[in-house]
mmCIF file of the N, C-alpha and C atoms, coordinates in Angstrom:
data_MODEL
# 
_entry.id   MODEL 
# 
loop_
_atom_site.group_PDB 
_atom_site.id 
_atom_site.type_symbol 
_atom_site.label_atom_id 
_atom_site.label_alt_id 
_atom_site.label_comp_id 
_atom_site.label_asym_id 
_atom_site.label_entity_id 
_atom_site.label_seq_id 
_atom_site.pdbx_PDB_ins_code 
_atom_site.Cartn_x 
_atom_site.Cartn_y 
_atom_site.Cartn_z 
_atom_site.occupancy 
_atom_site.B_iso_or_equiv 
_atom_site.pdbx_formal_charge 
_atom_site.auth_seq_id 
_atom_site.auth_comp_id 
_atom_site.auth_asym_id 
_atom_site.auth_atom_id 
_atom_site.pdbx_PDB_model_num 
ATOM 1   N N  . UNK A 1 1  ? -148.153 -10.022 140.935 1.00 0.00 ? 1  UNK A N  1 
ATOM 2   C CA . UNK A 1 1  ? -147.343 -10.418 139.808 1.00 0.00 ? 1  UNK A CA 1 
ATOM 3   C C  . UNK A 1 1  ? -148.105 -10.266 138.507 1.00 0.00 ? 1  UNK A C  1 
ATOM 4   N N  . UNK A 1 2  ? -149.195 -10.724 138.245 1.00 0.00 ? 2  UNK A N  1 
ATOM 5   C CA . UNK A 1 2  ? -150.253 -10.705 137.541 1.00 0.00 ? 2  UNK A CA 1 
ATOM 6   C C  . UNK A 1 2  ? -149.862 -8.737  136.892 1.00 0.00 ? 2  UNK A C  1 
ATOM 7   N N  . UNK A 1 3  ? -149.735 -8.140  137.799 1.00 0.00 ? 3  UNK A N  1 
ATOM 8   C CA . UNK A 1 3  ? -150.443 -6.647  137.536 1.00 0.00 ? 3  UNK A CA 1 
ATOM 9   C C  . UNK A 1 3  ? -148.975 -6.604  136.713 1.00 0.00 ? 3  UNK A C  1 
ATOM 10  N N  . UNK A 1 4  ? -147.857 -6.356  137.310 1.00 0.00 ? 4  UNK A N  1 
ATOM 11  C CA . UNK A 1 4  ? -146.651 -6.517  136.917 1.00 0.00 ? 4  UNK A CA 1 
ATOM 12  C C  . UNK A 1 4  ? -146.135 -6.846  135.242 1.00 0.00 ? 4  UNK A C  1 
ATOM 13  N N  . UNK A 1 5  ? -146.855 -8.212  134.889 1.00 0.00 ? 5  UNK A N  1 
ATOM 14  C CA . UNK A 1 5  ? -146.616 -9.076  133.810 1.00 0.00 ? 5  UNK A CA 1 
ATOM 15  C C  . UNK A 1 5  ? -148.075 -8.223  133.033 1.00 0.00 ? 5  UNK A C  1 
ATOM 16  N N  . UNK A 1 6  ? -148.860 -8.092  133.120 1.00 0.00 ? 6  UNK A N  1 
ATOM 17  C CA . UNK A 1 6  ? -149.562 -7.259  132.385 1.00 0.00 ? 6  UNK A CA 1 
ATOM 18  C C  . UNK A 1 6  ? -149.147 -5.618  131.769 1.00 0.00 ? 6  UNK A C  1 
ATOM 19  N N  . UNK A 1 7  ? -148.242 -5.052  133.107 1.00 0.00 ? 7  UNK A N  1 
ATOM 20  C CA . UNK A 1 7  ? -147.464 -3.480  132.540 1.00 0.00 ? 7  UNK A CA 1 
ATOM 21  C C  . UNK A 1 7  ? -146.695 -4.018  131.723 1.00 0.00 ? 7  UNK A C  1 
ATOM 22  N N  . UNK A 1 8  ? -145.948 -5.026  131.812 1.00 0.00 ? 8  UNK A N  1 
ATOM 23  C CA . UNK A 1 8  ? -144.856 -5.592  130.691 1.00 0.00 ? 8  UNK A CA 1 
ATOM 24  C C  . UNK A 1 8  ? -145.330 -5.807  129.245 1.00 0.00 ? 8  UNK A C  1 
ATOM 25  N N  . UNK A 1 9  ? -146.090 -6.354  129.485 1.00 0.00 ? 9  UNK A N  1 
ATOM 26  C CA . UNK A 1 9  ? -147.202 -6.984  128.107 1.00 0.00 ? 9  UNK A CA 1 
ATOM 27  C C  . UNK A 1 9  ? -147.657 -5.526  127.190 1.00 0.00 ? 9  UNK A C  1 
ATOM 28  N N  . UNK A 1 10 ? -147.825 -4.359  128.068 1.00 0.00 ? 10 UNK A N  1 
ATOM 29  C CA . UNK A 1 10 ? -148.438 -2.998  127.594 1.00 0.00 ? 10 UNK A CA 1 
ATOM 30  C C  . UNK A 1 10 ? -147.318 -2.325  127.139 1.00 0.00 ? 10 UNK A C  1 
ATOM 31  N N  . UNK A 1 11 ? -146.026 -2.218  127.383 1.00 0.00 ? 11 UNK A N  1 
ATOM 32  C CA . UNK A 1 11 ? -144.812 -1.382  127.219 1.00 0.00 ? 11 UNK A CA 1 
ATOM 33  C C  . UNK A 1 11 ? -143.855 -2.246  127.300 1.00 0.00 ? 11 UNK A C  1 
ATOM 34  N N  . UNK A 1 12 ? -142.780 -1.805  126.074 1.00 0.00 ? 12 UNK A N  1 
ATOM 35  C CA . UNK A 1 12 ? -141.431 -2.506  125.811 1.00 0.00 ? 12 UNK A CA 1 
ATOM 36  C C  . UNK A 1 12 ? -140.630 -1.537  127.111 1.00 0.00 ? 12 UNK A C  1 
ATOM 37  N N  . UNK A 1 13 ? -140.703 -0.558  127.595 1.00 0.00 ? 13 UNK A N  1 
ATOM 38  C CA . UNK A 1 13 ? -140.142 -0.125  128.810 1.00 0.00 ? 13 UNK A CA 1 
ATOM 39  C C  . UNK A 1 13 ? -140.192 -0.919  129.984 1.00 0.00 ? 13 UNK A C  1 
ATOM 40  N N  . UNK A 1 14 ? -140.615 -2.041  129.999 1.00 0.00 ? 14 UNK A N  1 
ATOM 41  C CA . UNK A 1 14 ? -140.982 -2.644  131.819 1.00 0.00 ? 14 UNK A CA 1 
ATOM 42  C C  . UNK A 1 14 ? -140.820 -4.045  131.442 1.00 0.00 ? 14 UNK A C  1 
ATOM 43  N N  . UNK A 1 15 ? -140.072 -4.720  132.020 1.00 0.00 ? 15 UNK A N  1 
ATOM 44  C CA . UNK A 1 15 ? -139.959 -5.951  132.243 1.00 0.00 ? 15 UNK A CA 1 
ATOM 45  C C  . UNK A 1 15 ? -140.324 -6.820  133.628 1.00 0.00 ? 15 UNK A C  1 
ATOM 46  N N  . UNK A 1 16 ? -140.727 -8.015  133.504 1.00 0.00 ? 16 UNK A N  1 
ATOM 47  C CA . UNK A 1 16 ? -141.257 -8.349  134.836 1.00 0.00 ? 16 UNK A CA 1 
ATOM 48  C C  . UNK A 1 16 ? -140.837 -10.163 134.819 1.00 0.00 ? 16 UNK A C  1 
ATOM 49  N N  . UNK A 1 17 ? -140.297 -10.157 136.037 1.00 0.00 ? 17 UNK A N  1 
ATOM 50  C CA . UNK A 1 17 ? -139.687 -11.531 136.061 1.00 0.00 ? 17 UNK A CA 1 
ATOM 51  C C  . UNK A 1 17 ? -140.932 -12.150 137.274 1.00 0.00 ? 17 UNK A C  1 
ATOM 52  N N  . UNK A 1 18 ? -140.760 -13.601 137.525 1.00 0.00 ? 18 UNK A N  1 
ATOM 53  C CA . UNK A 1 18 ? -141.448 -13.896 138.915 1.00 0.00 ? 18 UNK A CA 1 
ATOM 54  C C  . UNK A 1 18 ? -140.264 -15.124 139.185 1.00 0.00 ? 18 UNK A C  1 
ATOM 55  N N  . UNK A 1 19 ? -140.467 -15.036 140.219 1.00 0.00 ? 19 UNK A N  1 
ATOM 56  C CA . UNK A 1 19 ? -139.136 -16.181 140.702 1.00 0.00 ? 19 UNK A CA 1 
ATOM 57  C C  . UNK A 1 19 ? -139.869 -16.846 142.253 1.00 0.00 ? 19 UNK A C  1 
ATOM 58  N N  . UNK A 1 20 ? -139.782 -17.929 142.329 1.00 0.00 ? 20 UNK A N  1 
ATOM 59  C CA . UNK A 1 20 ? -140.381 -19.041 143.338 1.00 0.00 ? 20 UNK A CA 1 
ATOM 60  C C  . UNK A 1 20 ? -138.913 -18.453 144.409 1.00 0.00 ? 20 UNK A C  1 
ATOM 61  N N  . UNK A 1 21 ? -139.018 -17.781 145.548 1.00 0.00 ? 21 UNK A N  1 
ATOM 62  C CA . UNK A 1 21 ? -138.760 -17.394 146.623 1.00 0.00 ? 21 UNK A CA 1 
ATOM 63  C C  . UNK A 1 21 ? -137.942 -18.386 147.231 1.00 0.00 ? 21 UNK A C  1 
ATOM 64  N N  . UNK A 1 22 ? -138.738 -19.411 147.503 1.00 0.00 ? 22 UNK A N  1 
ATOM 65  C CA . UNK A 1 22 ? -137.891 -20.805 148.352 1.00 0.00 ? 22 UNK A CA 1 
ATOM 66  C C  . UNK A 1 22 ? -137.348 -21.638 147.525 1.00 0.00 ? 22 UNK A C  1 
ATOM 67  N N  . UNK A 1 23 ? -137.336 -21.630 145.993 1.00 0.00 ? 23 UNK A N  1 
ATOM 68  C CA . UNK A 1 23 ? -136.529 -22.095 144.893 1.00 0.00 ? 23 UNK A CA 1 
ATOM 69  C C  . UNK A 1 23 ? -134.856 -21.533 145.137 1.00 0.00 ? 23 UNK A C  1 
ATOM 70  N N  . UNK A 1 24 ? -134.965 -20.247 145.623 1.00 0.00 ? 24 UNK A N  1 
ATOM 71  C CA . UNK A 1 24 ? -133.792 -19.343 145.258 1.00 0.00 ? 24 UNK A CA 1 
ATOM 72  C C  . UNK A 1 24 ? -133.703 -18.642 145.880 1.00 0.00 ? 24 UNK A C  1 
ATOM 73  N N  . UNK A 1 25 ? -133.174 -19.187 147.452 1.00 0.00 ? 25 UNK A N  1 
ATOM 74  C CA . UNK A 1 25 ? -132.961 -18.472 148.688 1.00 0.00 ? 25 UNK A CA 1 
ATOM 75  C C  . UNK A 1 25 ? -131.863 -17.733 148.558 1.00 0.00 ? 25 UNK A C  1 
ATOM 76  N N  . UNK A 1 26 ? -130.899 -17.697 147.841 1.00 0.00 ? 26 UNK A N  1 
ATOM 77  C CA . UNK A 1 26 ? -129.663 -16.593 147.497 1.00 0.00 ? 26 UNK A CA 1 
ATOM 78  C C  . UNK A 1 26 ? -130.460 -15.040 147.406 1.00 0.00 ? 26 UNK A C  1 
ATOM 79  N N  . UNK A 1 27 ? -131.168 -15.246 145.839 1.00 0.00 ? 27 UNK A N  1 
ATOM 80  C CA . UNK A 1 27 ? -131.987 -14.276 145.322 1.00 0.00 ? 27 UNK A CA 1 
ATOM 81  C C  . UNK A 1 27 ? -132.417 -13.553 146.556 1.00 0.00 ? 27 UNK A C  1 
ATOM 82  N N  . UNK A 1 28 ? -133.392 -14.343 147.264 1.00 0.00 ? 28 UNK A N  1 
ATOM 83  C CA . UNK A 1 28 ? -134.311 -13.682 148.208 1.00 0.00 ? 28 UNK A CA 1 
ATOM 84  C C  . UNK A 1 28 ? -133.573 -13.395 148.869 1.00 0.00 ? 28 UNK A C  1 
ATOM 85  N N  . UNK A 1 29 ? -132.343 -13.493 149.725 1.00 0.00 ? 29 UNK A N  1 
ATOM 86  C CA . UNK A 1 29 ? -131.755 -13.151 150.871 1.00 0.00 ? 29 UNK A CA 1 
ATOM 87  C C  . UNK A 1 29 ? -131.045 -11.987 150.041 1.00 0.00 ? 29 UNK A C  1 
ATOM 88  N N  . UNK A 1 30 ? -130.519 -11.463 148.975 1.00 0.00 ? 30 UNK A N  1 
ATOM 89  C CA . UNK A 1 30 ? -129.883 -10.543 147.876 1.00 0.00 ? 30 UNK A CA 1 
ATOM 90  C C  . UNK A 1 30 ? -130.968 -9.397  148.252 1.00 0.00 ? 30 UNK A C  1 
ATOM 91  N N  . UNK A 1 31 ? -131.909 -9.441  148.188 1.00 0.00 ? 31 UNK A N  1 
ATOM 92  C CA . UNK A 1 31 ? -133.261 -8.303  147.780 1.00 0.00 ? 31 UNK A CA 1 
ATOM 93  C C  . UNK A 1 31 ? -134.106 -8.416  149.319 1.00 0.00 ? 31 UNK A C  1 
ATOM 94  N N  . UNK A 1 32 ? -133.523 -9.341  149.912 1.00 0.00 ? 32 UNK A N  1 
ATOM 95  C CA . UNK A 1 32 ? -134.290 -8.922  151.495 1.00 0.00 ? 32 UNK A CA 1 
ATOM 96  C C  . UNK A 1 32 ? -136.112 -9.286  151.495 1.00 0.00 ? 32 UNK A C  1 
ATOM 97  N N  . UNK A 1 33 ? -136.110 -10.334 150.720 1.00 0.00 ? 33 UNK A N  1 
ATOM 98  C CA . UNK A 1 33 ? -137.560 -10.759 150.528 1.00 0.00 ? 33 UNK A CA 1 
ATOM 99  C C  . UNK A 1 33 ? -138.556 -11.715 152.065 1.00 0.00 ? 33 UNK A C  1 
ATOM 100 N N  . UNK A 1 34 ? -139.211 -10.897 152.320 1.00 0.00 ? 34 UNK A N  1 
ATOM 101 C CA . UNK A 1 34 ? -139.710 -11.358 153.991 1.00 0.00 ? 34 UNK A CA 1 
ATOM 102 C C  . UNK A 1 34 ? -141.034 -11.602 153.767 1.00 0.00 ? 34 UNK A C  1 
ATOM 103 N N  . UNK A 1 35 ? -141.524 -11.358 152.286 1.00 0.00 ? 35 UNK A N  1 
ATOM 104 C CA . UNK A 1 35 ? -143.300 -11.994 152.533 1.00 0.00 ? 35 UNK A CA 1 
ATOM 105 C C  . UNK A 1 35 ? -143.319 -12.439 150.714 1.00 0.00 ? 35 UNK A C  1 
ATOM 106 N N  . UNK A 1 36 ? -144.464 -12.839 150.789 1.00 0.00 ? 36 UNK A N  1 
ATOM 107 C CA . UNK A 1 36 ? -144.740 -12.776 148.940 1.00 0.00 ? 36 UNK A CA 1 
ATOM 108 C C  . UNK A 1 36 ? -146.388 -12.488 149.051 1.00 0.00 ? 36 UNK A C  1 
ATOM 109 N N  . UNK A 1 37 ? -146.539 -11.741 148.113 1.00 0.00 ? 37 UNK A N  1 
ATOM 110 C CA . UNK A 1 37 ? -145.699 -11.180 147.051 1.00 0.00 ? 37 UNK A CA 1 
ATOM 111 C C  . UNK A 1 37 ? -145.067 -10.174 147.567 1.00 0.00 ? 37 UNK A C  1 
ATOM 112 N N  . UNK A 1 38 ? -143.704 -10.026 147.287 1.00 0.00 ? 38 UNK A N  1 
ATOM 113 C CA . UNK A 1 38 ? -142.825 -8.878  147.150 1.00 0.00 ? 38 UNK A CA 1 
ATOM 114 C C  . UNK A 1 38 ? -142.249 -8.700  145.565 1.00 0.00 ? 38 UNK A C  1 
ATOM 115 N N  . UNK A 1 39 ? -142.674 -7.544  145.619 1.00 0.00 ? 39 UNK A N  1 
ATOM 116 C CA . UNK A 1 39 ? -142.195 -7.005  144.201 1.00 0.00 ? 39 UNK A CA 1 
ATOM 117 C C  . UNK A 1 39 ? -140.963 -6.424  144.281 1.00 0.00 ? 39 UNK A C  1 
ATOM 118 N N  . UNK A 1 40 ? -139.794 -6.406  143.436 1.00 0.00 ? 40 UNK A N  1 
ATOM 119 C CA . UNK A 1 40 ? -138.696 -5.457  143.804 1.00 0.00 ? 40 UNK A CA 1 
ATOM 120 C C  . UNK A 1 40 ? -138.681 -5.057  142.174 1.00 0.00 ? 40 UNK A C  1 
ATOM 121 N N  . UNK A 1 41 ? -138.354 -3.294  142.585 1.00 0.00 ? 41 UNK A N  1 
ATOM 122 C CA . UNK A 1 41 ? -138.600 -2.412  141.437 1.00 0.00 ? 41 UNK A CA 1 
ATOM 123 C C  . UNK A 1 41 ? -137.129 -2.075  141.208 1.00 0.00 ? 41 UNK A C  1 
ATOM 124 N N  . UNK A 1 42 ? -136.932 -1.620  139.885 1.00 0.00 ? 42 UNK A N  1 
ATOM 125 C CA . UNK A 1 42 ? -135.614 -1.662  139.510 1.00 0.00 ? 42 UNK A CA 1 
ATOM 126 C C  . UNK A 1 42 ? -134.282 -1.621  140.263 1.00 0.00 ? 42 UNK A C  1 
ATOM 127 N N  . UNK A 1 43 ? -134.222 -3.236  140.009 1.00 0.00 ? 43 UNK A N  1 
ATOM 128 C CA . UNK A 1 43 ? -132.434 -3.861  140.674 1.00 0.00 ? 43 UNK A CA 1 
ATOM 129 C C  . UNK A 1 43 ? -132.957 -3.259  142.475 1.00 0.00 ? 43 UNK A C  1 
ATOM 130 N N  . UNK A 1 44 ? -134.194 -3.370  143.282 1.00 0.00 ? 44 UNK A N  1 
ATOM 131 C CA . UNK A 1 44 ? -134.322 -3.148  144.903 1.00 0.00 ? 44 UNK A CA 1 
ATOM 132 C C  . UNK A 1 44 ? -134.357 -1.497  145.280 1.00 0.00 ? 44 UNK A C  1 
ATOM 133 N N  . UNK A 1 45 ? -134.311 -0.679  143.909 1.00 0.00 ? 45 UNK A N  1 
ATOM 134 C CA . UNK A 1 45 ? -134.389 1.056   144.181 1.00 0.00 ? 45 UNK A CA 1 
ATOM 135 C C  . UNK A 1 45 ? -135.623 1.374   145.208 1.00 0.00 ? 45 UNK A C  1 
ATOM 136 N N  . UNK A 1 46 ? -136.858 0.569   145.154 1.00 0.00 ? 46 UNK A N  1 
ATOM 137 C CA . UNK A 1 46 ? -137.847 0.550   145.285 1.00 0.00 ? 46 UNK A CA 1 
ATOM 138 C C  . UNK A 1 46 ? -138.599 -0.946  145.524 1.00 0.00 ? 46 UNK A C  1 
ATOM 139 N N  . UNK A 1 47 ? -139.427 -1.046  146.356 1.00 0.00 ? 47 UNK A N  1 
ATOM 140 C CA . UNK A 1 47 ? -140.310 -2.510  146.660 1.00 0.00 ? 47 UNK A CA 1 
ATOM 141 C C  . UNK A 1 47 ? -141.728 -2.375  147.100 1.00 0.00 ? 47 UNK A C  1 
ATOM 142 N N  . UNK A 1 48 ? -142.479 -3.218  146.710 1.00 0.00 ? 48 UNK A N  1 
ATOM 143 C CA . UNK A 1 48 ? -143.708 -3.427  147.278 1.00 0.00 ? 48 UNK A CA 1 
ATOM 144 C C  . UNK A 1 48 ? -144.168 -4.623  147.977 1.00 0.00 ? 48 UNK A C  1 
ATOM 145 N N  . UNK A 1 49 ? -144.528 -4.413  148.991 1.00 0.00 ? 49 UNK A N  1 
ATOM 146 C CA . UNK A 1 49 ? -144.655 -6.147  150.354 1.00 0.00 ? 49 UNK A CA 1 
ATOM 147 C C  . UNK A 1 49 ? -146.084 -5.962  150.034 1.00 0.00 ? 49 UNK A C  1 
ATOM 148 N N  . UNK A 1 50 ? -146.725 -7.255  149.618 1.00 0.00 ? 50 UNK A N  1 
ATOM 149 C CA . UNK A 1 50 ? -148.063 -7.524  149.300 1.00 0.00 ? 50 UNK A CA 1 
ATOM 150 C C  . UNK A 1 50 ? -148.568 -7.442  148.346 1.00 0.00 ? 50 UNK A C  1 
ATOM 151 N N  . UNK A 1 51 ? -149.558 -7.342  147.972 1.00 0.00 ? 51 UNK A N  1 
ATOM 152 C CA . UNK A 1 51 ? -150.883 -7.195  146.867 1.00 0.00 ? 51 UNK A CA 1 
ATOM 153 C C  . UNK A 1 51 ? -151.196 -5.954  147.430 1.00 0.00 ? 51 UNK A C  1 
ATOM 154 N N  . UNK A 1 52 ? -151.098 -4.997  146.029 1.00 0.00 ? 52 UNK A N  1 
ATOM 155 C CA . UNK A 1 52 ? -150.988 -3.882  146.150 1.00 0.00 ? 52 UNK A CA 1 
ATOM 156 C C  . UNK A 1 52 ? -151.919 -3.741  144.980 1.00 0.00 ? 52 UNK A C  1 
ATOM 157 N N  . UNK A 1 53 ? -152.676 -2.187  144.734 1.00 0.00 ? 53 UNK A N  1 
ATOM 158 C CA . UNK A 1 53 ? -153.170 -1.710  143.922 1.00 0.00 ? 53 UNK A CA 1 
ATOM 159 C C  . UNK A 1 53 ? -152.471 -1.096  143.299 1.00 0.00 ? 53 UNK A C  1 
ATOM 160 N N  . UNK A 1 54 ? -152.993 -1.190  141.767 1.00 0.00 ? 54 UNK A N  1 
ATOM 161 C CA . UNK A 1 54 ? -152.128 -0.793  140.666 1.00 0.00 ? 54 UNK A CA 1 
ATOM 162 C C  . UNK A 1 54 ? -151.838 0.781   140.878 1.00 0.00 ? 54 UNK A C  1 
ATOM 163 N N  . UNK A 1 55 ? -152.435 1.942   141.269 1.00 0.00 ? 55 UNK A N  1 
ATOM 164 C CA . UNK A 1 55 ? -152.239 2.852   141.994 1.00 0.00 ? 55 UNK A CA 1 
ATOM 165 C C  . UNK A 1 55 ? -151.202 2.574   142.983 1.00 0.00 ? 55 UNK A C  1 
ATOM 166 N N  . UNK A 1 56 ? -150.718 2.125   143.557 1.00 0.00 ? 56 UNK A N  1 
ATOM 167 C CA . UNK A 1 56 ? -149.726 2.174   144.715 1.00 0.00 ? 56 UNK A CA 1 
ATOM 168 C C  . UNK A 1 56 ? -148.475 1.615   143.941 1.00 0.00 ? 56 UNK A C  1 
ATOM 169 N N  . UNK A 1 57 ? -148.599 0.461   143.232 1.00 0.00 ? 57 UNK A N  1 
ATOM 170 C CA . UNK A 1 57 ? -147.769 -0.138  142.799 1.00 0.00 ? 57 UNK A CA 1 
ATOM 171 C C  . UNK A 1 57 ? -147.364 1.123   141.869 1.00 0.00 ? 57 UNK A C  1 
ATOM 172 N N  . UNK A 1 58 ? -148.099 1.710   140.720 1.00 0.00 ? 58 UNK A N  1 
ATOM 173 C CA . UNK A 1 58 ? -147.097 3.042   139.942 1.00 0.00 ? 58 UNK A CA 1 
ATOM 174 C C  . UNK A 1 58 ? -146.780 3.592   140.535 1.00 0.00 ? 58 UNK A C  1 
ATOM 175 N N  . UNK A 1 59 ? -147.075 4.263   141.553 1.00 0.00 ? 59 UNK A N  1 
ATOM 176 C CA . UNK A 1 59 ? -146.418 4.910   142.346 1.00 0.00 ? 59 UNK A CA 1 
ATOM 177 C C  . UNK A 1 59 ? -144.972 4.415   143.063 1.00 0.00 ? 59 UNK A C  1 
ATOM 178 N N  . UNK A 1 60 ? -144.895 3.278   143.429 1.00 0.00 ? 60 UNK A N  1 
ATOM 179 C CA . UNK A 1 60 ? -143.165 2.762   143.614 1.00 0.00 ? 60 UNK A CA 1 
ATOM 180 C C  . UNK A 1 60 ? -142.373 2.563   142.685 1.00 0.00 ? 60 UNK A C  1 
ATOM 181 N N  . UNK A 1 61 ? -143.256 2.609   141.351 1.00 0.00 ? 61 UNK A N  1 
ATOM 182 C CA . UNK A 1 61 ? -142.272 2.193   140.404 1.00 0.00 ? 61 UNK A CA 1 
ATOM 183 C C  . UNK A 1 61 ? -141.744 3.682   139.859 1.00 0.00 ? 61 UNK A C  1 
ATOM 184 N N  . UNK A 1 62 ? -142.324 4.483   140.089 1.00 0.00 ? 62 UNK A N  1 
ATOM 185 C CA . UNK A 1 62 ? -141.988 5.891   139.963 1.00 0.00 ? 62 UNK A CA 1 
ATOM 186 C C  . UNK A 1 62 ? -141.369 6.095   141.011 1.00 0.00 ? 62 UNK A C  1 
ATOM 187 N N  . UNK A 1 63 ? -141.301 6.056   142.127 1.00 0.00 ? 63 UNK A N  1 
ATOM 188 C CA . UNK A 1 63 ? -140.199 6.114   143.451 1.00 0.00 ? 63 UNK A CA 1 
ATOM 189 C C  . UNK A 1 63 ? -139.026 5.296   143.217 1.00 0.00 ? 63 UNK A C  1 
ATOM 190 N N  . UNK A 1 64 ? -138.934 4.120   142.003 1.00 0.00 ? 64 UNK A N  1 
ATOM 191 C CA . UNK A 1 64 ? -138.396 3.503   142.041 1.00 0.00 ? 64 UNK A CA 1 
ATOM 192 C C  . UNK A 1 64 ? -137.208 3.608   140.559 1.00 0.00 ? 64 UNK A C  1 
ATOM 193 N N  . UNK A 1 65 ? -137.880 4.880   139.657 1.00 0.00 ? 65 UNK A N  1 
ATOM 194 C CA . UNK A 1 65 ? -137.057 5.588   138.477 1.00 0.00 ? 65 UNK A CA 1 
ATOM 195 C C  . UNK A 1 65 ? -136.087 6.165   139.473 1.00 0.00 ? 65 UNK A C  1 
ATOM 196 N N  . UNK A 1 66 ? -136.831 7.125   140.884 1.00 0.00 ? 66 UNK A N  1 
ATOM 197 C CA . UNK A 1 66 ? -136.115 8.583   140.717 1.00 0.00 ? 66 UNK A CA 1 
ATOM 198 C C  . UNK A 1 66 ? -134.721 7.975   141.838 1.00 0.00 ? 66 UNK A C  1 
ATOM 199 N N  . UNK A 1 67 ? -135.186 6.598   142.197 1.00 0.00 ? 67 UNK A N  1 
ATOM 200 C CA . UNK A 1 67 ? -134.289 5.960   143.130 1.00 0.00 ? 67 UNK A CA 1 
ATOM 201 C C  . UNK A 1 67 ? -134.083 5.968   144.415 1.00 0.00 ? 67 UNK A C  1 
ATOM 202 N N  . UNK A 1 68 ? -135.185 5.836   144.456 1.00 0.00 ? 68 UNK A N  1 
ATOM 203 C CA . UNK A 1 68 ? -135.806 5.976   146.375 1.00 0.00 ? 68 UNK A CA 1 
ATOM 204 C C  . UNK A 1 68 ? -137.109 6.422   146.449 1.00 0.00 ? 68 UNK A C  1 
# 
């Protein structure tokens, strides 16, 4: 989340929310959330399960422009 809220902080292009999982079991059951951190990249196009490197993570979020 950390990495996330920092791309946001760098570019008006990226927004980054964090949301407490067991706060908002709708949410999570909506986006299919089975671990944390799970990241979901624009509106679920794309996701990342875990702590990921910022390398992996651009990379979904670019899998996650072209929409899959």
């Amino acid at each position: 989340m950390v990495l996330a809220h920092r791309m946001a902080l760098a570019s008006a292009m990226v927004t980054s929310e964090m949301v407490e999982a067991s706060e908002f079991p709708e949410l999570s059951d909506e986006y299919g959330i089975s671990g944390v951190p799970h990241t979901i990249i624009n509106h679920g196009r794309s996701s990342a399960l875990g702590a990921v490197p910022e390398a992996q993570l651009v990379a979904k979020i670019r899998a996650g422009l072209k929409g899959g």
